[in-house]
KOLGUDREN-81213 format. One record per residue: residue in three letters; x, y, z of N, C-alpha, C in turn. Coordinates in steps of 0.2 Angstrom, whole numbers, padded with zeros to 4 digits, always signed. Atoms other than C-alpha are relative to their C-alpha. Layout:
REM residues N
ALAXYZXYZXYZ...
END
This chain:
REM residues 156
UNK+0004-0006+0000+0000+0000+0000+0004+0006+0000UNK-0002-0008+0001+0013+0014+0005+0003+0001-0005UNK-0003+0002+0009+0024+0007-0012-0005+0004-0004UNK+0007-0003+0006+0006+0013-0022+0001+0006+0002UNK+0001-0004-0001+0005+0027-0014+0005+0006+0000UNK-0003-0006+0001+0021+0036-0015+0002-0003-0006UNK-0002+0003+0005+0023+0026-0032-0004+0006-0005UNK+0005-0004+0003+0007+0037-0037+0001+0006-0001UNK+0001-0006-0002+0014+0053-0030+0004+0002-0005UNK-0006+0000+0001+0031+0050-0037-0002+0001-0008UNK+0002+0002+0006+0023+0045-0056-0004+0009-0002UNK+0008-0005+0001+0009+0062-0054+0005+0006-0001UNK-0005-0005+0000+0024+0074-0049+0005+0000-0006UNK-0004+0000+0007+0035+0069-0063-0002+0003-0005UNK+0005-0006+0007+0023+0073-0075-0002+0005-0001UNK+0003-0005+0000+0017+0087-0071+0008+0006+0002UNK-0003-0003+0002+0035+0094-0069+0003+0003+0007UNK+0001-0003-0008+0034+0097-0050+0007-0005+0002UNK-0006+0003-0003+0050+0093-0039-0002-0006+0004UNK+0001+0008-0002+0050+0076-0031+0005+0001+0008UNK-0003+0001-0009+0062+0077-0016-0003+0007+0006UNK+0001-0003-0005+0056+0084+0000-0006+0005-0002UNK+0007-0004+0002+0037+0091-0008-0004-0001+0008UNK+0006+0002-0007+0024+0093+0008-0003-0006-0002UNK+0003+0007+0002+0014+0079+0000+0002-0006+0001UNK-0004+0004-0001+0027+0070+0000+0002-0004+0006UNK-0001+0001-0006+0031+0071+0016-0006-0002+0006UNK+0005+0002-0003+0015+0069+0023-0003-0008-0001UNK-0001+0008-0001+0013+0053+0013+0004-0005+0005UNK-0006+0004-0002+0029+0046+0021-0003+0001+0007UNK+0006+0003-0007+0022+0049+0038-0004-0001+0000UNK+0003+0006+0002+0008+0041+0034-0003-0005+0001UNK-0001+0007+0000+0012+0026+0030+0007-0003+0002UNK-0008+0005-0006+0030+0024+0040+0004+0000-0003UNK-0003+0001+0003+0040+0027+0028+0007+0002+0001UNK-0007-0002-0005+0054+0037+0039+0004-0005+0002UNK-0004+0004-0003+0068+0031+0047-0004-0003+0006UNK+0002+0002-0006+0067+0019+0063-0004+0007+0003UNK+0003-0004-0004+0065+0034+0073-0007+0003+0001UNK+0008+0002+0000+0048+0034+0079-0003+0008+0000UNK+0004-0007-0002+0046+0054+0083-0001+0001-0006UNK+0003-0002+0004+0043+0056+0067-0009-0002-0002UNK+0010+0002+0003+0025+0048+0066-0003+0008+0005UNK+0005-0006-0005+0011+0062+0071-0003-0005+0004UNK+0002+0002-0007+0003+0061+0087-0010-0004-0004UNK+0007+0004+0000-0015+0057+0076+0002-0007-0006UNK-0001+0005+0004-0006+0042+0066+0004-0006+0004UNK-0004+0006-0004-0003+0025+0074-0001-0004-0005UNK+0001+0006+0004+0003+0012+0065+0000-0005+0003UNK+0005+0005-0002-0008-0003+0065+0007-0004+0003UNK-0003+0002-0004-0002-0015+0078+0004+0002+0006UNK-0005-0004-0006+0009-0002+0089-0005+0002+0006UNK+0004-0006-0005+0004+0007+0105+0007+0000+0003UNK-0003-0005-0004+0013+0019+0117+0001-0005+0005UNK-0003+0005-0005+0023+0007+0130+0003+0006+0005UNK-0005-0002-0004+0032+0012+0148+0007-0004-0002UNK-0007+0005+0002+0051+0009+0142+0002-0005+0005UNK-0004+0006-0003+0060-0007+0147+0005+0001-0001UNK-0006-0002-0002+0077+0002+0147+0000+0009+0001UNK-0002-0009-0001+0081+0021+0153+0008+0001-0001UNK-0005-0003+0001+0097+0028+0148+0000+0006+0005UNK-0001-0005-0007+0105+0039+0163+0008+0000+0000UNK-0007-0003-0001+0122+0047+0166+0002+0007-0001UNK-0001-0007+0001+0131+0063+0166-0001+0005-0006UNK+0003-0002+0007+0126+0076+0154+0009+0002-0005UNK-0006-0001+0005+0141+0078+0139+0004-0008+0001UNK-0002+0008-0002+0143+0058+0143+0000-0004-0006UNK+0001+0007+0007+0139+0050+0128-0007-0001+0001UNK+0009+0003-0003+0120+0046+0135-0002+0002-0011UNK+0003-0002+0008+0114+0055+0115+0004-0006-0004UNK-0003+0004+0004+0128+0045+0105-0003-0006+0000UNK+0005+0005+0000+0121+0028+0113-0007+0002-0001UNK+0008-0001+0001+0103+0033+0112+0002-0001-0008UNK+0000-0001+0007+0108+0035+0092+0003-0007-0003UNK-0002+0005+0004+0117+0021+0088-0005-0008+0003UNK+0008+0004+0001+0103+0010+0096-0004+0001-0005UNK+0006-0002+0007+0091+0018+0086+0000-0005-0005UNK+0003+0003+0009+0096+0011+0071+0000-0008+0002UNK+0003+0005+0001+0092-0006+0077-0006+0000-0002UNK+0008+0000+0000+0074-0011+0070-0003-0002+0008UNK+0005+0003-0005+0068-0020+0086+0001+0006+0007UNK+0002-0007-0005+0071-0001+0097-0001+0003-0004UNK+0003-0006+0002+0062+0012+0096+0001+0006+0006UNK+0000-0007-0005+0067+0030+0105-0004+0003+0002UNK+0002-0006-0003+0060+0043+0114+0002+0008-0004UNK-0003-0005+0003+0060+0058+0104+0005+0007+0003UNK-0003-0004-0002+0067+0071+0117+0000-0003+0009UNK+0001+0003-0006+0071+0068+0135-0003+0003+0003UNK+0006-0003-0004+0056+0070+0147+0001+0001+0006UNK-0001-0003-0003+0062+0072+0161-0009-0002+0006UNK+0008+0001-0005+0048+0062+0171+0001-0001+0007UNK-0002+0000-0008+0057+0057+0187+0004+0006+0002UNK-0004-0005-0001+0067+0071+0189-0003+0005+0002UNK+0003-0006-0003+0056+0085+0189-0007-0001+0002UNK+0009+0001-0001+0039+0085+0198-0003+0004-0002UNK+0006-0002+0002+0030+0097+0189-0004-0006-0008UNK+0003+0004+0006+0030+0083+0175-0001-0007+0004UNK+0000+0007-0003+0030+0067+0187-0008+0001+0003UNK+0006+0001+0001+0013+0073+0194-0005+0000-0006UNK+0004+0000+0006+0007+0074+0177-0004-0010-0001UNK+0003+0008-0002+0005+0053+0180+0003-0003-0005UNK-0002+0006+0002+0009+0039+0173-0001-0001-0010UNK+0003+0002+0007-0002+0039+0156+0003+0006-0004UNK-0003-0004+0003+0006+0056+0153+0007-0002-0005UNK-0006+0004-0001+0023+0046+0154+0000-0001-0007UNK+0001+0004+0006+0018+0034+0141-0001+0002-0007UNK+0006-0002+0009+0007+0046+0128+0009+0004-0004UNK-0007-0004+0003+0027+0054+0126+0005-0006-0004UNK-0003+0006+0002+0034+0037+0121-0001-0002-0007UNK+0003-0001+0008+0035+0031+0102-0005-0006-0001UNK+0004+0005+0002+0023+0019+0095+0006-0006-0002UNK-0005+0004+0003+0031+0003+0095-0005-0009+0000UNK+0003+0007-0001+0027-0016+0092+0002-0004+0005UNK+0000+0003-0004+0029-0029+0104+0004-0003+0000UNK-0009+0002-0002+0044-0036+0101+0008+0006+0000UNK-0004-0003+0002+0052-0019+0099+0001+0002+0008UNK+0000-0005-0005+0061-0009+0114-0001+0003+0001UNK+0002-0007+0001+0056+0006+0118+0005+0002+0008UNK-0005-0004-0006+0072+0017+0128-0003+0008+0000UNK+0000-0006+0001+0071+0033+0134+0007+0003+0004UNK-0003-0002-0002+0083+0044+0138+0000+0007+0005UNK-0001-0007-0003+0089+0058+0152+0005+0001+0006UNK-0008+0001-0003+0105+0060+0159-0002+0002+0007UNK+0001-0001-0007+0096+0071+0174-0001-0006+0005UNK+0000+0004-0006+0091+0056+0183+0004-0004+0003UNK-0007+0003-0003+0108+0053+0188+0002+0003+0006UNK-0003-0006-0006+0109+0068+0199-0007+0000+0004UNK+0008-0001-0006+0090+0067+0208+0000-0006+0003UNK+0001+0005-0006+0089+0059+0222-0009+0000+0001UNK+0008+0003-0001+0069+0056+0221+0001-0004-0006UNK+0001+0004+0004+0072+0048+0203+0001-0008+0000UNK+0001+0009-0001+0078+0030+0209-0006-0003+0003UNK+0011+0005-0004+0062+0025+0219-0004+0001-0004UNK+0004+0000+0003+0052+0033+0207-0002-0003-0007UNK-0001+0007+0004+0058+0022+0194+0000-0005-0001UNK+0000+0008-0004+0060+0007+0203-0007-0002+0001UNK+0008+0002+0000+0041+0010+0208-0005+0000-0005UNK+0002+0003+0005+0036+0010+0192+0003-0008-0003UNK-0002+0007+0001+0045-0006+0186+0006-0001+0005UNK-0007-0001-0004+0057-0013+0196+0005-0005-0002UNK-0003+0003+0007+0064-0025+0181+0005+0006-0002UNK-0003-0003+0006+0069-0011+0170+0006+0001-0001UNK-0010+0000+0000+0087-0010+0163+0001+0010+0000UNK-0004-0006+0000+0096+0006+0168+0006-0002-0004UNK-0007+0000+0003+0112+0010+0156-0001+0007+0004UNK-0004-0006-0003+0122+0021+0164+0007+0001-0001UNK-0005-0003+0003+0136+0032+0155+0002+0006+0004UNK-0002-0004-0001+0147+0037+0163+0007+0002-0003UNK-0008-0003+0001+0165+0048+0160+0005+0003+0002UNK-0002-0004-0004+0179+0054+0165+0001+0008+0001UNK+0000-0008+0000+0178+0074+0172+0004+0001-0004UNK-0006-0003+0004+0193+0079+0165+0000-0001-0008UNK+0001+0001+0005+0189+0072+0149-0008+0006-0006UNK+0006-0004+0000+0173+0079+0149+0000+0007-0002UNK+0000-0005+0000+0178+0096+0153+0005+0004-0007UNK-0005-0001+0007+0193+0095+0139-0006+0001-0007
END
């Protein structure tokens, strides 16, 4: 189906003489039907594709900030079976967003399928002392990765 559909778009624009790379239309097809890279922020909030839903992650990426935490989070990405968090939330760390609850947590999370992971990332929860409990009391499974560096290197 997506194939036909930017096959359609691709065949309509040619002919009529219209650019082809990066057209809104175009663009709009490809989120769509999914045609983006892994990275899941790119779907809009009113497009789930079939199958998926919004999950609590089963690993959080934490550690100092300028540590490497973005580098891992990217080079996961390009596995198929993870799926990212498009920007870091920041849900245990700060309580104007931690009382927002639980289903808030989640609606920020990308659409993923059931065998994929879904990580998020935010180096702050390295440095709050309320984010361990409050983590743990949501799952107490969940994998922390944790990057850390050395200062001196860091500040070089």
């Amino acid at each position: 189906m997506a194939f036909l559909l930017v096959s359609a778009y691709l065949l309509l624009t040619h002919t009529q003489g219209a650019p082809v790379e990066n057209g809104p239309l175009l663009e709009t097809l490809k989120s769509q039907v999914g045609l983006f890279s892994n990275k899941s922020e790119h779907y809009s909030a009113q497009v789930r594709p079939p199958g998926t839903s919004r999950r609590i992650p089963q690993t959080i990426i934490i550690g100092v900030r300028k540590g490497g935490t973005r580098a891992l989070l990217e080079m996961l990405d390009i596995h198929p079976n993870i799926v990212v968090a498009a920007t870091e939330v920041h849900f245990f760390d700060w309580d104007e967003n931690y009382v927002k609850g639980l289903d808030w947590y989640r609606s920020l999370m990308p659409f993923s399928y059931g065998n994929q992971i879904t990580i998020e990332k935010t180096p702050g929860y390295f440095t709050s002392p309320q984010a361990p409990e409050r983590i743990h009391d949501m799952n107490s499974s969940i994998k922390l990765l944790l990057i850390l560096r050395d200062p001196t290197e860091r500040v070089i």
